[in-house]
C-alpha positions in Angstrom: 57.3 133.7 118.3 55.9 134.1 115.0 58.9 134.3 112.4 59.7 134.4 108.5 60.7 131.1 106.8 64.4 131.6 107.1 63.6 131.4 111.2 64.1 134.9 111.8 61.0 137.0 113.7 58.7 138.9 110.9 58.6 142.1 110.5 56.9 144.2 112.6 53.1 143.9 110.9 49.6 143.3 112.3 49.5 139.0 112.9 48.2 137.0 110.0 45.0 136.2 111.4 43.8 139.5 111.8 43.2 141.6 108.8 45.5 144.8 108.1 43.5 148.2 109.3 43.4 150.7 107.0 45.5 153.6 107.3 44.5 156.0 110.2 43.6 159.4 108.2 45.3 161.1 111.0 48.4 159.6 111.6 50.4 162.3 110.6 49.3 164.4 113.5 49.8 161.5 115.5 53.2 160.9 114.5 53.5 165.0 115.6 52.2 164.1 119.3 54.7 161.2 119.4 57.7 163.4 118.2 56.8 166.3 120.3 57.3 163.8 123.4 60.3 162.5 122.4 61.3 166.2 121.9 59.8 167.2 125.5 62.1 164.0 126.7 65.4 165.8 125.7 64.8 169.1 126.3 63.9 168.1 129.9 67.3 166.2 130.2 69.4 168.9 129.1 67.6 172.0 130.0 68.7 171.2 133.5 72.2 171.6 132.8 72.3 175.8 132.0 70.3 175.8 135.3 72.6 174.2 137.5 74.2 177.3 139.1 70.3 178.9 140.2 69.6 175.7 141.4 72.3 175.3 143.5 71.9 178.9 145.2 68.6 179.1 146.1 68.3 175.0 147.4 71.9 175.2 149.1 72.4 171.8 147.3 76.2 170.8 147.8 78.2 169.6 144.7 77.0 165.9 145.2 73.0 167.3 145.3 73.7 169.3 142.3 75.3 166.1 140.6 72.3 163.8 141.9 69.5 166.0 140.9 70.7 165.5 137.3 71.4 162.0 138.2 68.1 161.1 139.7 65.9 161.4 136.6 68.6 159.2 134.6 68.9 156.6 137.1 65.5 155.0 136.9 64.5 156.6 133.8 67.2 154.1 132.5 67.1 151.4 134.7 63.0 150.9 133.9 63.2 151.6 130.1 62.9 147.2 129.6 60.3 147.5 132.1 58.1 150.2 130.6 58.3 148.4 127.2 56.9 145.5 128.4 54.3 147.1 129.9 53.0 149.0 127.1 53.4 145.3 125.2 50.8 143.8 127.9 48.6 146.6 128.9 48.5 148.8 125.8 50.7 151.5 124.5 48.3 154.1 124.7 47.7 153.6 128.1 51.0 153.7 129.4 52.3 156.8 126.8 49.2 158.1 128.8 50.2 157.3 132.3 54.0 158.4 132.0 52.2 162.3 131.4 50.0 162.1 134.0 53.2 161.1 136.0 54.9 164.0 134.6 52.8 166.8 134.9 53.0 166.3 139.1 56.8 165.3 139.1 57.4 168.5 137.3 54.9 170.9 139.7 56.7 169.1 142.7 60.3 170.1 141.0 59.8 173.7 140.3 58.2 173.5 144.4 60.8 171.7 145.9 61.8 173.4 149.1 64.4 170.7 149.8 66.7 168.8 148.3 65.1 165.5 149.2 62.1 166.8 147.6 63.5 167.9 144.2 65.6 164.5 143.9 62.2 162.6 144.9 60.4 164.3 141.9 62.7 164.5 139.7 63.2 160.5 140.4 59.2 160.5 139.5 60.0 162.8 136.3 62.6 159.2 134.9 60.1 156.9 136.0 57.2 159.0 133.7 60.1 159.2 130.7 60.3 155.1 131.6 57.1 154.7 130.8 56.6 157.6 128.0 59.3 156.9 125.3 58.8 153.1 124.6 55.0 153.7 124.4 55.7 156.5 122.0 58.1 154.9 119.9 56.0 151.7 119.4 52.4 153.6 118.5 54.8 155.2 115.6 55.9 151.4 114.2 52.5 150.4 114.9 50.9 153.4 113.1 53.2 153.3 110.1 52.8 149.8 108.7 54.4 150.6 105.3 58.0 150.4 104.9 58.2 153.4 104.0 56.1 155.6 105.7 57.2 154.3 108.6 61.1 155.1 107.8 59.7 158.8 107.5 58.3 158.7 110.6 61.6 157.0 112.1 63.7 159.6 110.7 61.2 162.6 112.1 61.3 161.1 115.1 65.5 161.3 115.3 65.3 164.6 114.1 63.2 165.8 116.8 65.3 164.4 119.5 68.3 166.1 118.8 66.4 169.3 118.2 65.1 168.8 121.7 68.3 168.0 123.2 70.4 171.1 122.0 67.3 173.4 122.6 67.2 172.7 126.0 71.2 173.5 126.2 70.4 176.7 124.2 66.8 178.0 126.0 67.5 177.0 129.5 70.0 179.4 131.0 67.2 182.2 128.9 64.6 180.7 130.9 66.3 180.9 134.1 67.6 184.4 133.6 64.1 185.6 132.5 61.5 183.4 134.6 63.9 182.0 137.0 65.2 177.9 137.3 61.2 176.9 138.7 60.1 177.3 135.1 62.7 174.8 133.8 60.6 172.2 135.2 57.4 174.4 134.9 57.1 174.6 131.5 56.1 170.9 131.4 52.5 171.0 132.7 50.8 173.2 129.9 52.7 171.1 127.4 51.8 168.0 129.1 48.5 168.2 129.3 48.3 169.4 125.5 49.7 166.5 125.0 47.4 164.0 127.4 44.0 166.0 126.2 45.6 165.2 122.8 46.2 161.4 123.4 43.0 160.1 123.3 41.8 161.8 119.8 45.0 161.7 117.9 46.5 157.8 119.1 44.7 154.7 118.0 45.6 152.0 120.4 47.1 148.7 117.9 44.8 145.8 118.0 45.3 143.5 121.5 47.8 140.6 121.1 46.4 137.3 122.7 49.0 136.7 125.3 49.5 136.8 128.9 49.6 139.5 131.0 51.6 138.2 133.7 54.5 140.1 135.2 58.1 138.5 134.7 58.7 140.1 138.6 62.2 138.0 138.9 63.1 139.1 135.7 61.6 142.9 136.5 63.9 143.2 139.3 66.9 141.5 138.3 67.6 143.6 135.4 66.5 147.1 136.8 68.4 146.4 139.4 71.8 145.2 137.3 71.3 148.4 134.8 70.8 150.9 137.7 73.5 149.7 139.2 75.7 149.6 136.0 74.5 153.5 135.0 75.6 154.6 138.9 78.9 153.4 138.6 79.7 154.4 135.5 78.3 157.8 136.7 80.4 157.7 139.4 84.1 156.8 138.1 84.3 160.5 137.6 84.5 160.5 141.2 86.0 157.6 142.3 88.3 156.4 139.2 87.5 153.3 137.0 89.8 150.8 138.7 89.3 151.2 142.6 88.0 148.4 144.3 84.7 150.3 145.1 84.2 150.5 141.2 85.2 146.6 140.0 83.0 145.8 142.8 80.1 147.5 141.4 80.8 146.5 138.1 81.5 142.8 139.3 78.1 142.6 140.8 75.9 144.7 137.8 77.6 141.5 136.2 76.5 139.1 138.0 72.7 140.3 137.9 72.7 140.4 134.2 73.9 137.1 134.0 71.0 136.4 136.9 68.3 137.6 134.4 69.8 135.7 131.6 69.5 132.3 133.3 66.2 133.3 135.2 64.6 134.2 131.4 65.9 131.4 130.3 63.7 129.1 132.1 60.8 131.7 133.2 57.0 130.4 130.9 56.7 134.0 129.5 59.9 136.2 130.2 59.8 139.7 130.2 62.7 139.4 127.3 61.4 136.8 124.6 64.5 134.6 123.2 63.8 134.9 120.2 64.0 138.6 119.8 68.1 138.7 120.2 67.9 136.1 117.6 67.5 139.1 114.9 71.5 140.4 113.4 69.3 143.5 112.5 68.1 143.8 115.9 71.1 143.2 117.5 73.3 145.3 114.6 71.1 148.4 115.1 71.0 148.8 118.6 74.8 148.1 118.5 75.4 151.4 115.9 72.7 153.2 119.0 75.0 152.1 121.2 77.9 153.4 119.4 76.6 156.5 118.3 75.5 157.0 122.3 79.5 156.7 123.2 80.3 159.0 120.5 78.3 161.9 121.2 78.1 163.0 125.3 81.8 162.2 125.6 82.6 164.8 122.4 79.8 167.3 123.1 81.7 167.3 127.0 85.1 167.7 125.3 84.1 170.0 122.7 82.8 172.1 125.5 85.9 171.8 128.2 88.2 172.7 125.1 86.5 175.5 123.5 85.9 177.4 126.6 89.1 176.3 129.0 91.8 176.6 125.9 89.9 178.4 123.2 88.6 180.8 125.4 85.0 180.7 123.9 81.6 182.2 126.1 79.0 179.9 126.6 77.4 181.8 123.7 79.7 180.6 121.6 79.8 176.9 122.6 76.2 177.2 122.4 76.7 178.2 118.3 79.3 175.2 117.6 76.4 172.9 119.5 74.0 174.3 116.8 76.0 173.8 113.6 76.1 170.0 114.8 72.2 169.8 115.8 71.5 171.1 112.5 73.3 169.1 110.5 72.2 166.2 112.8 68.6 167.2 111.7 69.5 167.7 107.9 70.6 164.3 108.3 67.3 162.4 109.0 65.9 163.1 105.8 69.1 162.3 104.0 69.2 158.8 105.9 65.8 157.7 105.3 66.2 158.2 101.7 69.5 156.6 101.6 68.4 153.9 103.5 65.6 153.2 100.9 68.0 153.1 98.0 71.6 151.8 99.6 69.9 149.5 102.4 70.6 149.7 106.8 74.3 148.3 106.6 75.7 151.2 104.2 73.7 154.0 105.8 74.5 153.1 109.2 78.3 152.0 108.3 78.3 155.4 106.5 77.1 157.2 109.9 79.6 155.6 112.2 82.1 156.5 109.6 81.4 160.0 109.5 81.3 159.9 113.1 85.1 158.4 113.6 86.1 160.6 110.6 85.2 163.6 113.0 86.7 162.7 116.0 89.8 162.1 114.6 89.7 165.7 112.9 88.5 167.5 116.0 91.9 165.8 117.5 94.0 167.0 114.4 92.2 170.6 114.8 93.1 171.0 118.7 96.6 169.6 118.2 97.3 171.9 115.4 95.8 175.2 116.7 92.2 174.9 117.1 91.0 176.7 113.6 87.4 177.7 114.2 86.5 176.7 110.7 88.0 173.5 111.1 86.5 172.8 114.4 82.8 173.9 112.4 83.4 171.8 109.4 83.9 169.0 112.2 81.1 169.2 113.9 79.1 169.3 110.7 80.2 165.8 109.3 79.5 165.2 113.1 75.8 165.9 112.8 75.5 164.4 109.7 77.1 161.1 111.2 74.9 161.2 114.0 71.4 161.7 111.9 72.2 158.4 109.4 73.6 156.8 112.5 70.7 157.2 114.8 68.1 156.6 112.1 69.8 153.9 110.5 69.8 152.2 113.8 66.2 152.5 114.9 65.1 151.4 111.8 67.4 147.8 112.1 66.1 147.8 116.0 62.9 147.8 114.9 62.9 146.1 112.1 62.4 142.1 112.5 60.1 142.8 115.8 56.7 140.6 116.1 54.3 143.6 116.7 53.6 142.0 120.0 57.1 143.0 121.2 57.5 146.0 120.1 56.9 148.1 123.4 59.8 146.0 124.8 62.3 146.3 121.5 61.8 150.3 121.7 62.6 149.8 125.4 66.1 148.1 124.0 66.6 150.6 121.6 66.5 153.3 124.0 68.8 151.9 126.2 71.1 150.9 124.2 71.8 154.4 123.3 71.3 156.5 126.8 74.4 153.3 128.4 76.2 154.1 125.3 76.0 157.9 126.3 76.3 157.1 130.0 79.4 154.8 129.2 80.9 157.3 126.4 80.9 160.8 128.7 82.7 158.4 131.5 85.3 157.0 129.3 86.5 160.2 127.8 86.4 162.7 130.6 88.2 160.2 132.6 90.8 159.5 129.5 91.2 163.5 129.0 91.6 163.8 132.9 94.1 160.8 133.4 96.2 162.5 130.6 96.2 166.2 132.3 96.7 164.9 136.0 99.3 162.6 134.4 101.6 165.5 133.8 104.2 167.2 136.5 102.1 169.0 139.1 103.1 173.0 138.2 101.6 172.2 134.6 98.7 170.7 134.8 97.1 173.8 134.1 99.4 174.9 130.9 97.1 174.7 127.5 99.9 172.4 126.3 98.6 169.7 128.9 94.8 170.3 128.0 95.2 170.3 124.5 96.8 166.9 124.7 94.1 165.4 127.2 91.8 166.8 125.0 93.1 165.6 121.9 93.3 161.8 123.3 90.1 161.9 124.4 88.9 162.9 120.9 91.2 160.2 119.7 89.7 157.3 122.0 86.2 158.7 120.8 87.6 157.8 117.1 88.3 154.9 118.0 85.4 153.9 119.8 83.2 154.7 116.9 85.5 152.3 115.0 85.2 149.3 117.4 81.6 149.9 116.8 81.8 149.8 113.6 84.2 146.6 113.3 81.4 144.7 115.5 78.0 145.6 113.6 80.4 144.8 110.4 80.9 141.1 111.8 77.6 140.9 113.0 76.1 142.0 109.1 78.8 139.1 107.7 78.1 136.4 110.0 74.1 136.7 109.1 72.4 133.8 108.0 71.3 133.8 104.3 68.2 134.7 103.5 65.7 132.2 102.3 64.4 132.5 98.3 61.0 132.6 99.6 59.5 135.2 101.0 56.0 135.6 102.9 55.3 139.5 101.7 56.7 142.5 100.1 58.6 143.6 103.8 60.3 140.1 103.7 61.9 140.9 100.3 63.1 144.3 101.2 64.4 142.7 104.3 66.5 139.9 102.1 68.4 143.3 100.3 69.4 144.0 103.6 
């Protein structure tokens, strides 16, 4: 692995040997294809949600089919995030951000179809496959477009913006759509914009120059460690169902264990692994994806309490959860901009300390709000300094995950910084719907149903969030101090911006 003289991987650049290409006069519409798939991504993962109900009705899906057909897409869609990466590191980025649409485009017909429930949870299974193979190849053309500092810290932040912006509009537009058009068109709705997006691919994407390496598979390491994180996001999925210390759970657990410490030991002595050592070598690396991952347990475990709360204590319409949702997406998107630029001038560890931060900060007061009375101004003001958190948390950490990646690798370090946040979201929607509900079915049996119960398993649950998001931010703090110091000379410009860190 090619590195900077202090031993630590370059920056993510063109090699040495090969001279930098010129800016691509159109990488600014490019960078709008790659964000409008990322925004596509989460609007198809919660757009589902509102639609639930139709679904259910018109399939006859029973409670567990309704739960799986959100499940199905999640499963491998994060189980074969690593995998995609590397793909789109050894067969081209283009190619594979190519093949995860025309993947898509069928899945998606085949959904909105479905005349069964084995049908609908086979294609949406095809729908996380083509997001597998989508969002690492996206997210790597945009580092390997940008090759400036900071352009490509624009582009970073665009690209967060547009995530979250995807992810509450699909909350907000898809019981609309199913009223109006009916639940088919949920799915529907991806095949004119997918193949927008794949007529658009080849005129708008430059493919990066090819790496001289090898382009043999790592299959032991492929199928150990999709087979240890599907495994790992099932369980967690299911504790909801079957409680996090059964035997049936520490079993699962116990063996997802076992195959990540398989992979380990298998890369470790595997000619060219599908996860190069030297990538976890990086403190930014491995600080980053650690905020992701905190930022991911923060988020679906508040935005599921927020919404049990409001609506079971506070008495809110979904209309109305749908508003408090907004304030936080905006202020998630106002945030991008104000985290790039603070991340130029204050450096990765303040902005995404500063994120994580806000993030606690918020927790804690949507538990001080609930306790004391649920103020709606209070509960607003929240999950403003929420969004905020969440933009300088989310693009503070894909910068730092991105930032001391060979360019080779980058395909598979996207792949890491994706999952790092959707187990982190897994992990943090298990945790505190199963704290809030060991809290309310603690209580005598007659009151389980009192608001003085809820408001005290929902107030915990905020709590554990808080502290969460502060065990997060104890770890990337030890992580940041513990970092090797840098060495006086530097090999270019990026190096030296790299030593402020």
């Amino acid at each position: 692995m090619d590195g900077s003289p202090d031993g630590r991987p370059a920056a993510i650049r063109s090699d040495p040997a090969q001279p930098l290409a010129s800016p691509d006069p159109r990488r600014w519409y490019a960078l709008g294809l790659l964000c409008l798939a990322f925004c596509a991504d989460t609007f198809g993962s919660t757009i589902v949600f509102p639609a639930g109900p139709a679904m259910e009705r018109a399939l006859g899906l029973s409670q567990a089919g309704l739960q799986w057909s959100f499940t199905a897409a999640t499963l491998p869609g994060g189980a074969l995030l690593l995998v995609g990466g590397r793909l789109s590191d050894m067969f081209g980025r283009r190619r594979m951000f190519m093949l995860g649409l025309v993947l898509l485009i069928p899945a998606s017909l085949v959904c909105g179809w479905a005349p069964s429930t084995g049908v609908l949870l086979g294609a949406r299974a095809a729908q996380g496959i083509s997001a597998a193979l989508l969002v690492p190849a996206a997210l790597s053309l945009l580092t390997n477009t940008f090759r400036g500092e900071e352009e490509r810290n624009k582009a970073l932040a665009a690209w967060s913006a547009v995530g979250g912006a995807g992810a509450t509009a699909g909350l907000l537009l898809g019981g609309l759509i199913t009223v109006t058009l009916g639940w088919q068109w949920i799915f529907f709705i991806n095949v004119p914009l997918g193949g927008a997006m794949l007529l658009l691919s080849p005129v708008l994407l430059r493919e990066p120059p090819a790496v001289e390496g090898s382009r043999q598979v790592d299959v032991p390491g492929t199928v150990t460690i999709t087979c240890a994180v599907a495994l790992f996001i099932y369980t967690v999925t299911e504790t909801s169902q079957q409680g996090w210390l059964t035997p049936r759970t520490l079993g699962e657990l116990g063996i997802a264990l076992a195959l990540f410490a398989a992979f380990a030991r298998i890369e470790s002595r595997r000619a060219v692994p599908m996860l190069p050592p030297g990538l976890l070598r990086s403190r930014t690396l491995v600080a980053g994806n650690l905020v992701l991952l905190t930022a991911g347990l923060s988020v679906d475990g508040m935005v599921f309490t927020v919404s049990l709360y409001s609506q079971r204590v506070l008495g809110y319409s979904a209309i109305q959860f749908g508003g408090i949702t907004a304030i936080m997406t905006a202020s998630s998107i106002a945030g991008a901009p104000i985290a790039q630029r603070a991340v130029t001038r204050f450096g990765l560890r303040v902005t995404g300390r500063g994120g994580l931060v806000m993030l606690c900060l918020s927790n804690a007061g949507l538990a001080a709000t609930a306790w004391t009375g649920g103020c709606p101004v209070a509960i607003a003001g929240c999950m403003l300094v929420f969004g905020l958190g969440m933009g300088c948390a989310f693009v503070a950490g894909t910068i730092a995950s991105l930032e001391d990646v060979p360019e080779r690798d980058s395909g598979i370090a996207a792949g890491i910084q994706n999952i790092s946040f959707s187990l982190g979201a897994t992990m943090g929607l298990a945790i505190l719907s199963a704290v809030s509900a060991a809290v309310i079915h603690s209580s005598q049996p007659g009151a389980q149903g009192s608001t003085g119960v809820l408001i005290s398993g929902y107030c915990t649950a905020f709590i554990c969030g808080a502290l969460l998001g502060a065990l997060g931010l104890a770890v990337t703090a030890a992580i940041y101090r513990t970092r090797p110091r840098a060495a006086t000379t530097r090999a270019s410009p990026a190096d030296s911006a790299q030593a402020r860190r």
